[in-house]
C-alpha positions as CSV (number, residue, x, y, z in Angstrom):
1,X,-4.3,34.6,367.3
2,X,-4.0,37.1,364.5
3,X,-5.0,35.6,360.9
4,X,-4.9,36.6,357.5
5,X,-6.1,34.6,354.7
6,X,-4.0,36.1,351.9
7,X,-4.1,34.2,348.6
8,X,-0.7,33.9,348.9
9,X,0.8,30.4,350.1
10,X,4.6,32.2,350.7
11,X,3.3,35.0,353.4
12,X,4.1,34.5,357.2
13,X,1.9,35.1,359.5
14,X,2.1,35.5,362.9
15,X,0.0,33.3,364.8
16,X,1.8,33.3,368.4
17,X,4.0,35.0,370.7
18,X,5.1,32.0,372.3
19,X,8.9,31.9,371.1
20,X,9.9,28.3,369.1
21,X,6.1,28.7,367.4
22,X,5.2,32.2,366.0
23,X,4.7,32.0,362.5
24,X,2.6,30.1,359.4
25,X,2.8,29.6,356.1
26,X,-0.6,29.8,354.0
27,X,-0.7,26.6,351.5
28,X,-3.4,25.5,349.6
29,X,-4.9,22.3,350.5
30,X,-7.6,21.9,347.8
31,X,-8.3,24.0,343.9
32,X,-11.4,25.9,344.1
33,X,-11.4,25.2,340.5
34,X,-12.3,21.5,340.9
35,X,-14.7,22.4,343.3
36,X,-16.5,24.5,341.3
37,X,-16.1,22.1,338.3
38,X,-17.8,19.0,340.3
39,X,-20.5,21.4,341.7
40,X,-21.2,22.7,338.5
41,X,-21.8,18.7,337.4
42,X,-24.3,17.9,340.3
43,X,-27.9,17.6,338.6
44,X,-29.9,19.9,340.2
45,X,-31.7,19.0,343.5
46,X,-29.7,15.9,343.9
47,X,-27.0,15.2,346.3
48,X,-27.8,18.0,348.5
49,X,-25.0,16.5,351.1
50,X,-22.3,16.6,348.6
51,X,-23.5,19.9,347.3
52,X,-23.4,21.4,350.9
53,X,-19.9,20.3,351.4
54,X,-18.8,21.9,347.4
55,X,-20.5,25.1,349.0
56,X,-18.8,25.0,352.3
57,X,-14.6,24.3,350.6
58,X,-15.8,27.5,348.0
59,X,-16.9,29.6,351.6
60,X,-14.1,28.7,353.5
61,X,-11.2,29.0,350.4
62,X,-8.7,26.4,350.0
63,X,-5.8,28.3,352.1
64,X,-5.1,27.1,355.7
65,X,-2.4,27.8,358.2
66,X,0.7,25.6,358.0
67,X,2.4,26.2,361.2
68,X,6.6,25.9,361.2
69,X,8.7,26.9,364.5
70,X,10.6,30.0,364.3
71,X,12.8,28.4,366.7
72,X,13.3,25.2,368.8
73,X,10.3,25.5,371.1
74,X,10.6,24.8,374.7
75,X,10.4,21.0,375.6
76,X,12.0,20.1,378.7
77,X,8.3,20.3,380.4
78,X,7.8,17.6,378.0
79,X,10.8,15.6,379.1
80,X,9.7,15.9,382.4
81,X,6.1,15.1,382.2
82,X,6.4,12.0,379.9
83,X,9.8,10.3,380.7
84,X,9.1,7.4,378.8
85,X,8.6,8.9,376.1
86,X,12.1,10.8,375.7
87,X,13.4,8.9,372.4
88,X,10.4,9.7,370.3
89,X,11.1,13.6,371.5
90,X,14.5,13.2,371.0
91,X,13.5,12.2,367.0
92,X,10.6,15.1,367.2
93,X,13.4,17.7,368.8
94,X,16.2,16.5,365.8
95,X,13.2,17.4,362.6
96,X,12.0,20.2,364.0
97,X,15.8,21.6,364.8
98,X,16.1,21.0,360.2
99,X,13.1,23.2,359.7
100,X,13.5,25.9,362.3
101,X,16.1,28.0,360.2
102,X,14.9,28.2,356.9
103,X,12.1,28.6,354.8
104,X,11.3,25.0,354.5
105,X,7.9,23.2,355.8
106,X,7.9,21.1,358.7
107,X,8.4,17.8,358.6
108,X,7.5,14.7,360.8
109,X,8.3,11.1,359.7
110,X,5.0,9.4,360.4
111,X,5.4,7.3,363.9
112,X,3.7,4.5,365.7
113,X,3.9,4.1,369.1
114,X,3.5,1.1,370.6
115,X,2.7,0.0,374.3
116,X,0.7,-1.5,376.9
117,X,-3.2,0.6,377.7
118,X,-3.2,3.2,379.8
119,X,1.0,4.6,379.1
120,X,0.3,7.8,377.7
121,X,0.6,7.2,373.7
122,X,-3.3,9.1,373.4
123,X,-1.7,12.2,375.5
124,X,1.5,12.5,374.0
125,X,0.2,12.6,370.7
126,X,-2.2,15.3,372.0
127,X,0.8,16.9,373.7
128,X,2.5,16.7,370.4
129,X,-0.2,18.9,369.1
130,X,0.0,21.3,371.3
131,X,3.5,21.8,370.8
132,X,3.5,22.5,367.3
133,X,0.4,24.4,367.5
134,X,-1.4,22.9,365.0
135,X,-4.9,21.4,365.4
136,X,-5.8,17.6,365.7
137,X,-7.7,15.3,364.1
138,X,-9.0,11.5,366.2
139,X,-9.9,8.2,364.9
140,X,-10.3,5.3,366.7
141,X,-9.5,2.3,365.0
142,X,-11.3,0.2,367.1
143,X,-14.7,1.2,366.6
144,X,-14.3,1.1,362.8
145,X,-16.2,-1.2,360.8
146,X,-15.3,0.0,357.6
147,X,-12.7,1.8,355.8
148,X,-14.8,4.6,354.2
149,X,-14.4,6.0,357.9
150,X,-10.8,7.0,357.0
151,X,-11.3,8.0,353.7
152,X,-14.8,8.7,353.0
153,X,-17.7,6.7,351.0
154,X,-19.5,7.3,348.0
155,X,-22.3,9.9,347.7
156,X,-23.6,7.3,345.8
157,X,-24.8,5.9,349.2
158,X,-27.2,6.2,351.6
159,X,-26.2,8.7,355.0
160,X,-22.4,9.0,353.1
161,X,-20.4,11.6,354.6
162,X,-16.8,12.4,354.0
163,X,-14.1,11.0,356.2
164,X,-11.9,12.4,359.0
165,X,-8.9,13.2,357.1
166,X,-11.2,15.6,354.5
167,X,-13.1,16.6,357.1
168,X,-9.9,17.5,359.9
169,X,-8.1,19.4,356.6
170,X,-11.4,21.0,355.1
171,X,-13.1,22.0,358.0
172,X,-9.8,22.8,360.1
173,X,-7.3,25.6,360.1
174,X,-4.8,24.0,359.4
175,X,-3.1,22.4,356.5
176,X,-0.2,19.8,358.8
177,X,-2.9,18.7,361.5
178,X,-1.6,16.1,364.0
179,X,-3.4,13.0,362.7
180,X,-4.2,10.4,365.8
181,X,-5.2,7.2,364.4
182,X,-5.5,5.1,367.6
183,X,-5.5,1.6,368.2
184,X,-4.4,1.0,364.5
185,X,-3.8,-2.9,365.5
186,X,-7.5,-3.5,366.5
187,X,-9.2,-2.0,363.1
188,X,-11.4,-4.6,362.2
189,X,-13.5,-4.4,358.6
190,X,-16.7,-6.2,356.6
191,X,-14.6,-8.1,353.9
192,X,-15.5,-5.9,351.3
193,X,-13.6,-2.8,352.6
194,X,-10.2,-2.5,354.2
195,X,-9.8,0.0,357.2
196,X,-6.1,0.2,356.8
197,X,-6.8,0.9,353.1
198,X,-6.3,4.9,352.4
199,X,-3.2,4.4,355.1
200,X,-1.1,2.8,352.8
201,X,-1.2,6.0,350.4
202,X,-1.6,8.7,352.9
203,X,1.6,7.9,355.2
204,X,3.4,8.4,351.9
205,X,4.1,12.0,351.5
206,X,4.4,11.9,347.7
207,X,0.8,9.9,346.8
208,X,-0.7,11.7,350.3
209,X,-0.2,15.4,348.1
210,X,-3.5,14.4,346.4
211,X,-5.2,12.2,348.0
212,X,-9.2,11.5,346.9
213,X,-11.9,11.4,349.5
214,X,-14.5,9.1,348.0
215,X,-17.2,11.2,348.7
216,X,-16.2,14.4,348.1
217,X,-14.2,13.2,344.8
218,X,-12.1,16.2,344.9
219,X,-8.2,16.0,345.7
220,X,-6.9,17.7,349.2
221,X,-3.4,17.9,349.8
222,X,-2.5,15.9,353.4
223,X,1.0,15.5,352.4
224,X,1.7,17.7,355.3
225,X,-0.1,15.9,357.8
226,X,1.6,14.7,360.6
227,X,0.6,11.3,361.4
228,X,0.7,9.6,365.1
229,X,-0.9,6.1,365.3
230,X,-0.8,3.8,368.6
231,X,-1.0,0.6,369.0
232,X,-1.1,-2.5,371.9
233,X,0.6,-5.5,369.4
234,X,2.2,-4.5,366.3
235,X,1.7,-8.6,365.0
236,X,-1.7,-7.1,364.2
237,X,-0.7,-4.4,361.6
238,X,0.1,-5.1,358.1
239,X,4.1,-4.9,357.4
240,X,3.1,-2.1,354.3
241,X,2.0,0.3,357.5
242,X,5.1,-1.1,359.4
243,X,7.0,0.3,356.3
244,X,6.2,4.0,356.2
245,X,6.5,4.3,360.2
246,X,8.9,5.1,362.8
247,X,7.7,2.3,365.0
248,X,8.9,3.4,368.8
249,X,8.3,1.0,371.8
250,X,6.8,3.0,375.1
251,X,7.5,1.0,378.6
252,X,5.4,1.5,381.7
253,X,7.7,4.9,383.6
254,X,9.8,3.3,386.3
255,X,8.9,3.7,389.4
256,X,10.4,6.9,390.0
257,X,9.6,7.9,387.0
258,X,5.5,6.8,388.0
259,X,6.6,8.7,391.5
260,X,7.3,12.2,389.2
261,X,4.1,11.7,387.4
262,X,1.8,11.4,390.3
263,X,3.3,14.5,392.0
264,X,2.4,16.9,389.2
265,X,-0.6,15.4,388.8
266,X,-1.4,16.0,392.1
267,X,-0.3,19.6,392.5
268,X,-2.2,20.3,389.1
269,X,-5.1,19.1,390.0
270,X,-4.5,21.0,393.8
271,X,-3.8,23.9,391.4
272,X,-6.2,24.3,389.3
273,X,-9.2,23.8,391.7
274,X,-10.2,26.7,394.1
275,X,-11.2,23.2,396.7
276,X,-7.4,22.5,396.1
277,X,-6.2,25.1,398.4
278,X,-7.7,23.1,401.5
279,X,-5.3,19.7,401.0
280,X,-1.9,19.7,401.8
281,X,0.8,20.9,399.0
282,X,2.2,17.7,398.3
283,X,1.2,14.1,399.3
284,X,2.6,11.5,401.3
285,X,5.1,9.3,400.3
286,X,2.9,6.7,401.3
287,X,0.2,7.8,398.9
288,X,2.3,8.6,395.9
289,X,4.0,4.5,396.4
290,X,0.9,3.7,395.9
291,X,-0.1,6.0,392.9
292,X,3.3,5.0,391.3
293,X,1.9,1.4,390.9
294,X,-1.2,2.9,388.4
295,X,-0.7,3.2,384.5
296,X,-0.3,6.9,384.0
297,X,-3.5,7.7,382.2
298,X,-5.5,6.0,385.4
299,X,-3.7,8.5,387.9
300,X,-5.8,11.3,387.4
301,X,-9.0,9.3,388.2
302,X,-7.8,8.1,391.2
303,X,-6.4,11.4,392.5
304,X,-9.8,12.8,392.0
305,X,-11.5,9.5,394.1
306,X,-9.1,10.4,396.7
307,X,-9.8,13.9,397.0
308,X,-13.1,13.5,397.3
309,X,-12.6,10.6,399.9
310,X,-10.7,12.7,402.3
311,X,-13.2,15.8,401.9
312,X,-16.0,13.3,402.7
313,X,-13.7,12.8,405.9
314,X,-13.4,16.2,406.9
315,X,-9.8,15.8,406.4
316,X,-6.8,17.9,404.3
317,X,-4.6,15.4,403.4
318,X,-5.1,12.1,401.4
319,X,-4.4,8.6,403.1
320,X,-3.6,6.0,401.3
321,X,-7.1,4.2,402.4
322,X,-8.6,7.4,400.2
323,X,-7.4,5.3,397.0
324,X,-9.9,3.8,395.3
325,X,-9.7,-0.1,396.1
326,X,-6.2,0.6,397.5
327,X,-4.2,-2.0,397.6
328,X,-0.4,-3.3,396.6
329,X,0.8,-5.1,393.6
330,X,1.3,-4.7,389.9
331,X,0.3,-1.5,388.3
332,X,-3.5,-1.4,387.6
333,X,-4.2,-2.7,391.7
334,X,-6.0,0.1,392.7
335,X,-9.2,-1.7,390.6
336,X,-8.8,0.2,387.5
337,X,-8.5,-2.2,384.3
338,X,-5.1,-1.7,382.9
C-alpha cells in the first residue's frame, strides 16, 4: 500500500492495484486545534488517560484515508459465495455504481440485516469490508451493559476510556470504516444509560459529521462511516433505529444454495492446507446433503471435525459418519446450536 499523508483532503492516493478500488481521498476526521485547546486545559498531572489520547490524535494528525472505487469492483465471487445475500449487494452494487465516476465520496445508506444465528450477517459485513477496502470496526451488542461502550464515558470516571467509534476512526486509517454493530436487538443497559443512545445521532449523516465522544470531548467526523448492524428480531429495536436503516431480511440459502456453500468451503479449506492435498478434490454427495442441512457459519467447524475424523482413519475421503454427531433433519442436526 503506498500512503501519503498530505495536508491536503482533495489529493488521490493510490492505495491499490486491484481495479474497482485504487484510490483515497485524505479528509480530516478531527481539528488538531481542539485538540491542542482541550490539552492545553488539562491541569497538570491529572488525567493522564485523557492526556495520552490528546497526545496520540496530535502524533497521528487528523487526516485518514477515505477510500472510493475507481470503478465497479469485481463482485460476482460475492454473489456466488453468499447467495442469500444478493438484494443487499444488489443495493451495495447500485451506490457504489453513483460514486465510481466522479469526484464524490462514497456513500452507503446505513443497513440492518436481519436473520436467524449462524446465516452469515457477521461475514458479509466483514466481506463488505473487504470489498471496499476500508478497515472495520466490532461491537457486540450483546455484551454491552452500558452505552458509554458506543460512545465513550466521562474522564470524569474511574478506568474511562473512549468508545469504539473514536477509537475505530482515531486509531484507524481510515476515515469511512465499516462499522459492525452486531446483535443490535439484544443490547441491554443499567437504567441510567441507553446503549442504542449515540445510534440515534450517528446513523444520521448530518449530526454524525460531529459527533462528541464523551471522553475524549473533542468532535470526530463519522459522517462517513459506513454502518452494518445485525440482528435476530427486529421487535426488539427501537423504531427511531428502524428509521435511519435499510432493514434487509436474510433467509437460511436453499438447499442448493447450502450445497454451493459447502463445496467451496470444502475445496478452501483442501486448498489452503498443505494436509489438504491427501483428501479427495471434492466430496461426496452424500457428505455435502448432509453439510447443506448446517447454518453456514457452522460449516467450517464441521468440515474441519471431518477432516480430522477421516485422517484419524487412515482414510482420503470424508464419510458422512466423519460429521460431527451426523445425523438428518433440520439445519443445526449435526449437534451444533443453531
Amino acid at each position: 500500500m503506498a500512503r501519503s499523508m498530505s495536508s491536503s483532503s482533495t489529493e488521490l492516493i493510490a492505495i491499490a492495484s486491484q481495479p474497482g478500488i485504487p484510490i483515497a481521498q485524505m479528509r480530516p476526521v478531527y481539528r488538531c486545534a481542539d485538540v491542542e485547546k482541550r490539552l492545553h486545559k488539562l491541569p497538570p498531572k491529572e488525567h493522564e488517560n485523557l492526556r495520552s489520547t490528546y497526545e496520540r490524535m496530535l502524533e497521528k494528525g487528523a487526516e485518514r484515508f477515505q477510500v472510493k472505487p475507481s470503478g465497479l469492483p469485481a463482485m460476482q465471487h460475492l454473489y456466488d459465495e453468499l447467495p442469500n445475500f444478493h438484494e443487499v449487494l444488489d443495493d451495495i452494487r447500485r451506490q457504489l455504481a453513483l460514486c465510481h465516476d466522479s469526484r464524490d465520496a462514497l456513500e452507503i445508506t446505513p443497513m440492518l440485516l436481519l436473520g436467524p444465528p449462524g446465516v452469515g450477517k457477521t461475514h458479509f459485513a466483514r466481506e463488505v469490508a473487504q470489498l471496499l477496502g476500508t478497515g472495520m470496526g466490532f461491537v457486540s451488542m450483546s455484551s454491552l451493559t452500558a452505552g458509554w461502550v458506543l460512545s465513550g464515558a466521562s474522564s470524569q470516571w474511574k478506568g474511562a476510556r473512549p468508545g469504539k467509534v473514536f477509537e475505530t476512526l482515531v486509531d484507524g486509517q481510515y476515515a469511512n470504516p465499516v462499522m459492525v454493530v452486531d446483535e443490535i436487538d439484544k443490547a441491554r443497559g443499567e437504567h441510567a444509560y441507553d446503549p442504542m443512545g449515540a445510534l440515534y445521532s450517528l446513523l444520521e449523516h448530518d449530526t454524525a459529521g460531529a459527533f462528541i465522544d464523551e471522553f475524549a470531548e473533542v468532535p470526530v467526523d463519522a459522517s462517513q462511516v459506513i454502518w452494518v448492524a445485525t440482528a435476530n428480531d427486529e421487535r426488539a429495536i427501537p423504531e427511531p433505529i428502524l428509521n435511519r436503516v435499510n432493514v434487509y431480511q436474510i433467509e437460511m440459502p436453499g438447499r442448493e444454495a447450502a450445497r454451493a456453500i459447502a463445496l467451496r468451503l470444502y475445496r478452501g479449506i483442501r486448498g489452503e492446507h498443505d494436509w489438504g492435498r491427501r483428501f479427495d478434490p471434492d466430496p461426496a454427495d452424500e457428505v455435502l446433503d448432509k453439510l447443506a442441512e448446517l447454518a453456514p457459519r457452522e460449516m467450517r467447524r464441521a468440515w474441519m471435525t471431518a477432516f480430522g475424523n477421516a485422517r484419524l482413519a487412515g482414510r482420503d475421503e470424508i464419510l458422512a459418519a466423519d460429521l460431527p454427531h451426523a445425523g438428518g433433519g433440520k439445519r443445526g442436526a449435526l449437534g451444533f446450536l443453531n
